[in-house]
MIDOSE-1310 file (N, C-alpha, C; in nm, 2 decimals, decimal comma, always signed):
residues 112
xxxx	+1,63/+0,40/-0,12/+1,55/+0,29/-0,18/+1,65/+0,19/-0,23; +1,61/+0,03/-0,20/+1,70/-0,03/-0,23/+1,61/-0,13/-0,36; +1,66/-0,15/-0,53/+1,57/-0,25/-0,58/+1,59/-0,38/-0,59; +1,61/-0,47/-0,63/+1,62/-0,60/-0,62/+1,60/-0,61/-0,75
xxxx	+1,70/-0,71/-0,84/+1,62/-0,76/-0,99/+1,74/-0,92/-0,98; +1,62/-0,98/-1,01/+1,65/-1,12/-1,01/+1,75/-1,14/-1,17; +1,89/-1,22/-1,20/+1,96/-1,17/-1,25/+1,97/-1,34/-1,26; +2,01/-1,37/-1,44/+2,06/-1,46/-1,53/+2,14/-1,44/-1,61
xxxx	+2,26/-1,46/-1,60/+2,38/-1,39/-1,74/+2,39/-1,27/-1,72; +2,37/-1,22/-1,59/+2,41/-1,03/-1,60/+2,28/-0,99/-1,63; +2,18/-1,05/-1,66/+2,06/-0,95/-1,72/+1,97/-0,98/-1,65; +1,84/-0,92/-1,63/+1,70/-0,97/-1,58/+1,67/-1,10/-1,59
xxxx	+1,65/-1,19/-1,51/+1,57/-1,34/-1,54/+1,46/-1,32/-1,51; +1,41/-1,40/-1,65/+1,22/-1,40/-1,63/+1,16/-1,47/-1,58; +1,16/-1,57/-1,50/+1,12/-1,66/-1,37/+1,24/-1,61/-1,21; +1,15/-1,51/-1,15/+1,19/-1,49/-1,06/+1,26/-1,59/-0,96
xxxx	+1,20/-1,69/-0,96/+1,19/-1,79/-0,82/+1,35/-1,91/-0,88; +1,37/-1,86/-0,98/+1,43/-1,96/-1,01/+1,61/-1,86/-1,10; +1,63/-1,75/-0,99/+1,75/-1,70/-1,05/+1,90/-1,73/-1,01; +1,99/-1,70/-1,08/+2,13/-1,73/-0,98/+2,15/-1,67/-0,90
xxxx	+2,13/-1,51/-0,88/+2,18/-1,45/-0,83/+2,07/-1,33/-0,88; +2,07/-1,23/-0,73/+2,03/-1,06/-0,73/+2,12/-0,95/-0,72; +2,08/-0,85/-0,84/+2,16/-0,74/-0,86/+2,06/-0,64/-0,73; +2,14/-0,61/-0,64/+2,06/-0,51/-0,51/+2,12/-0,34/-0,53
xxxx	+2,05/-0,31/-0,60/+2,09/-0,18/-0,60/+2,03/-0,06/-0,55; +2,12/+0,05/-0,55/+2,08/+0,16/-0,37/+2,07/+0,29/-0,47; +1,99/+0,31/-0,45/+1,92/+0,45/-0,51/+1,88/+0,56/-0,39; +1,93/+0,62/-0,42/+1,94/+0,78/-0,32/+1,77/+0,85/-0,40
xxxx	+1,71/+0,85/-0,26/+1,52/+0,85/-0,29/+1,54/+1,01/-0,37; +1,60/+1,12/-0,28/+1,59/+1,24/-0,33/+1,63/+1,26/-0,43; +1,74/+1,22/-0,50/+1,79/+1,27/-0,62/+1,75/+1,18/-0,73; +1,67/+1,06/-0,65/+1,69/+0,95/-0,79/+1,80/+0,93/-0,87
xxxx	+1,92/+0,89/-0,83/+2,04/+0,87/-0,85/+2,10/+0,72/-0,85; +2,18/+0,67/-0,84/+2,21/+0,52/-0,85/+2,34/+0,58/-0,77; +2,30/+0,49/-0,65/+2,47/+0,49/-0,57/+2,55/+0,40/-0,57; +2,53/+0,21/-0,57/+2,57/+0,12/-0,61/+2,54/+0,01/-0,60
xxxx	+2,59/-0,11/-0,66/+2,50/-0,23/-0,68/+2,58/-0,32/-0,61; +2,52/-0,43/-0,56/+2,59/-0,50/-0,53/+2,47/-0,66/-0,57; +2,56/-0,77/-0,65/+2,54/-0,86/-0,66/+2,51/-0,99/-0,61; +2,43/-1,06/-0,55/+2,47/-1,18/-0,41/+2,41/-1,30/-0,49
xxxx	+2,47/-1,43/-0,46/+2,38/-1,54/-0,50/+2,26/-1,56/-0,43; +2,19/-1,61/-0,49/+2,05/-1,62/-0,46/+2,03/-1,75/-0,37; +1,97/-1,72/-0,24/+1,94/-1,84/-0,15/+1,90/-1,96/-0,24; +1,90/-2,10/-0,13/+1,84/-2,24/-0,20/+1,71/-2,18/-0,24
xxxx	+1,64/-2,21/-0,30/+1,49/-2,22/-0,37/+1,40/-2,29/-0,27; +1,32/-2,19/-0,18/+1,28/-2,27/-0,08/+1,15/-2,20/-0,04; +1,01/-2,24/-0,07/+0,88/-2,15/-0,08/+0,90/-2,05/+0,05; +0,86/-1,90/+0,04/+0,81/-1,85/+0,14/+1,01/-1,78/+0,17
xxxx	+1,14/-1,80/+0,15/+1,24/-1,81/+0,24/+1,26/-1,66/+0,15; +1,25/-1,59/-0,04/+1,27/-1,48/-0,09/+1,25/-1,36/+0,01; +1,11/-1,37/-0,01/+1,08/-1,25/+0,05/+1,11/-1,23/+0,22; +1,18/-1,32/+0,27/+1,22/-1,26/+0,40/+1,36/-1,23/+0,35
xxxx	+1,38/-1,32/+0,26/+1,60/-1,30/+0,28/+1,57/-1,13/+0,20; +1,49/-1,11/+0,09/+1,51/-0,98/+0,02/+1,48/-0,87/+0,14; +1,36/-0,88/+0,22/+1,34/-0,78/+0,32/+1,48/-0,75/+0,41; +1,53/-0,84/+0,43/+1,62/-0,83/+0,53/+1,77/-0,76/+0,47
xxxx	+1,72/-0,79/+0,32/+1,85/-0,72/+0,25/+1,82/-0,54/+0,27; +1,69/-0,54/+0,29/+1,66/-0,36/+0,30/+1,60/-0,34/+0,13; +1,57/-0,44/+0,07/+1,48/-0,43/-0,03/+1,38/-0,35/-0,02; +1,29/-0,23/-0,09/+1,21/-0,21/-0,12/+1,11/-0,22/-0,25
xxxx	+1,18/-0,28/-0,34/+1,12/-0,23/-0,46/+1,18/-0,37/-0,56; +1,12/-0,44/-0,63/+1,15/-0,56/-0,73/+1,11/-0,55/-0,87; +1,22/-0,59/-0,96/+1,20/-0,54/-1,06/+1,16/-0,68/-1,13; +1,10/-0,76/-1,18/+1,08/-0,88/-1,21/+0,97/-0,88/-1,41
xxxx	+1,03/-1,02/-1,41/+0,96/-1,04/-1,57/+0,86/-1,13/-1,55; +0,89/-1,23/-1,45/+0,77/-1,35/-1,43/+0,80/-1,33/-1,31; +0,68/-1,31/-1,19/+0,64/-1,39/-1,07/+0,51/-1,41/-0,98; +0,51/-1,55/-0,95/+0,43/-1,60/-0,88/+0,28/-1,51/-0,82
xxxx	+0,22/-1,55/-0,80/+0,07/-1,48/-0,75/+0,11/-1,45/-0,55; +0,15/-1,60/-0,54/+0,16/-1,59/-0,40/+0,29/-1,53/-0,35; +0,41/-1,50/-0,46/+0,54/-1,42/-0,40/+0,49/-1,29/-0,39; +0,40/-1,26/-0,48/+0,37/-1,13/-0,49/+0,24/-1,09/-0,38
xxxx	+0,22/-1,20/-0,33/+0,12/-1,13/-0,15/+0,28/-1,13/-0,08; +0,36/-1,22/-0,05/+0,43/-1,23/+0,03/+0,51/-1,12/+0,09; +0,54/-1,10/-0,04/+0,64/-0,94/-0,10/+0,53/-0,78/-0,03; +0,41/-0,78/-0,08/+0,34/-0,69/+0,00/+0,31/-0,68/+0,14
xxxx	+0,30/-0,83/+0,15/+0,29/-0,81/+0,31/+0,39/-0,79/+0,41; +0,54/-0,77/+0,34/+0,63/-0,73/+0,38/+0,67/-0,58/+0,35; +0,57/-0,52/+0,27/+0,64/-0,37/+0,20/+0,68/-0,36/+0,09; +0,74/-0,45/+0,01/+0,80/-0,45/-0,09/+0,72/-0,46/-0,20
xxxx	+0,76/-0,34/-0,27/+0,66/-0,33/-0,42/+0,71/-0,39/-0,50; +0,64/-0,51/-0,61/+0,65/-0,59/-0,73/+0,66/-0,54/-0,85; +0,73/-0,48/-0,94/+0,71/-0,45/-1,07/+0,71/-0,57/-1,15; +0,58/-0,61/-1,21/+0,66/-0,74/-1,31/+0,62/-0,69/-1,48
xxxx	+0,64/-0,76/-1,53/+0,64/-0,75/-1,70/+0,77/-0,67/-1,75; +0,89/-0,68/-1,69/+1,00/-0,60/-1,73/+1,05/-0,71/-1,83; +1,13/-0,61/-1,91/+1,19/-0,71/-2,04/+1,35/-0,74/-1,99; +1,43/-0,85/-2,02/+1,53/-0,85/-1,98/+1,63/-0,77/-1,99
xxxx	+1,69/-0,71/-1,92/+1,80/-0,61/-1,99/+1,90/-0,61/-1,86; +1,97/-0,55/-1,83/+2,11/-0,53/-1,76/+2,03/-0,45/-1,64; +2,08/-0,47/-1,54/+2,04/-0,38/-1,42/+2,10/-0,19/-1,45; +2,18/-0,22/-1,45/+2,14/-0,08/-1,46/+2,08/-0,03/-1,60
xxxx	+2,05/-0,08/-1,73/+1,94/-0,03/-1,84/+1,78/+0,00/-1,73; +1,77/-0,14/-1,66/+1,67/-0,11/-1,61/+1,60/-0,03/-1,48; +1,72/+0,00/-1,40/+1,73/+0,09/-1,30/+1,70/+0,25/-1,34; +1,74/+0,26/-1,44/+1,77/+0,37/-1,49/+1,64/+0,40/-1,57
xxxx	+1,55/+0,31/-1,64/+1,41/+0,36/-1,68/+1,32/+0,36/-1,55; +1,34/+0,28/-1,47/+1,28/+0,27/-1,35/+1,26/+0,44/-1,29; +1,36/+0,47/-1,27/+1,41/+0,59/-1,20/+1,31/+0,72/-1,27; +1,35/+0,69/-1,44/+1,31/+0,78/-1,54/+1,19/+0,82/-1,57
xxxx	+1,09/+0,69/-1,52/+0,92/+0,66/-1,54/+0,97/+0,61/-1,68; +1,04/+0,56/-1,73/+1,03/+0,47/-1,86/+1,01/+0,34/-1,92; +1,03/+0,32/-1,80/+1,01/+0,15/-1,76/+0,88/+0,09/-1,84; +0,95/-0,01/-1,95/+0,83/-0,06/-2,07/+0,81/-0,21/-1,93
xxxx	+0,67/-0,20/-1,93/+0,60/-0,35/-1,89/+0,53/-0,44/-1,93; +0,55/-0,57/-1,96/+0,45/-0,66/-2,07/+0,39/-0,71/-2,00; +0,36/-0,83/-2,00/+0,27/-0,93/-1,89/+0,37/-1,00/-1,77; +0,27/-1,02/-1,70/+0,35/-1,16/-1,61/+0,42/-1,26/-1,68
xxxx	+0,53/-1,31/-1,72/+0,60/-1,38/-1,72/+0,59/-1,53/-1,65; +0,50/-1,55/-1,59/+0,49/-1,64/-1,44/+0,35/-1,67/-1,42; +0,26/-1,76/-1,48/+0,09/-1,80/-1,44/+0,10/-1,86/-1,31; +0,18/-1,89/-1,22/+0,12/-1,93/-1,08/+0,16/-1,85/-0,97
């Protein structure tokens, strides 16, 4: 399983569409384990271009505070499950409730 969290200052950004960079981290499905992360800058901001560059990273799984209505068909119609209403915290804080079923979620972060 690979997750994706859109990353500002090291931490969760709450407008998906609009991050510096993604923390891609690889979680081993059986043991629910964290194997390792790796950091990339985030393509130009360009409708429709996320959700193929994240598929292609081997993304499965998005950890998000705010996003879009139509990222979130885009993202499905590619496989990739959306978590949104995460609060900001460090990738691995939030990897690690993810993993745990502890993962606190608020609202969309994101009205369009």
């Amino acid at each position: 399983m690979k997750i994706a969290i859109p990353l500002a200052n090291g931490r969760l950004a709450q407008h998906f569409g609009h991050c510096s960079e993604f923390a891609l981290v690889d979680v081993d499905e059986a043991t629910r384990q964290h194997r390792s992360t790796l950091t990339l800058a985030a393509p130009a901001h360009e409708p429709g271009l996320l959700p193929r560059w994240l598929h292609g990273q081997g993304v499965n799984v998005i950890l998000a505070g705010g996003i879009g209505a139509r990222a979130q068909q885009l993202f499905a119609e590619k496989g990739i499950q959306v978590i949104y209403g995460v609060p900001s915290d460090t990738p691995e804080a939030l990897v690690k409730a993810f993993l745990n079923g502890t993962l606190v979620r608020g609202e969309n972060a994101c009205d369009h």
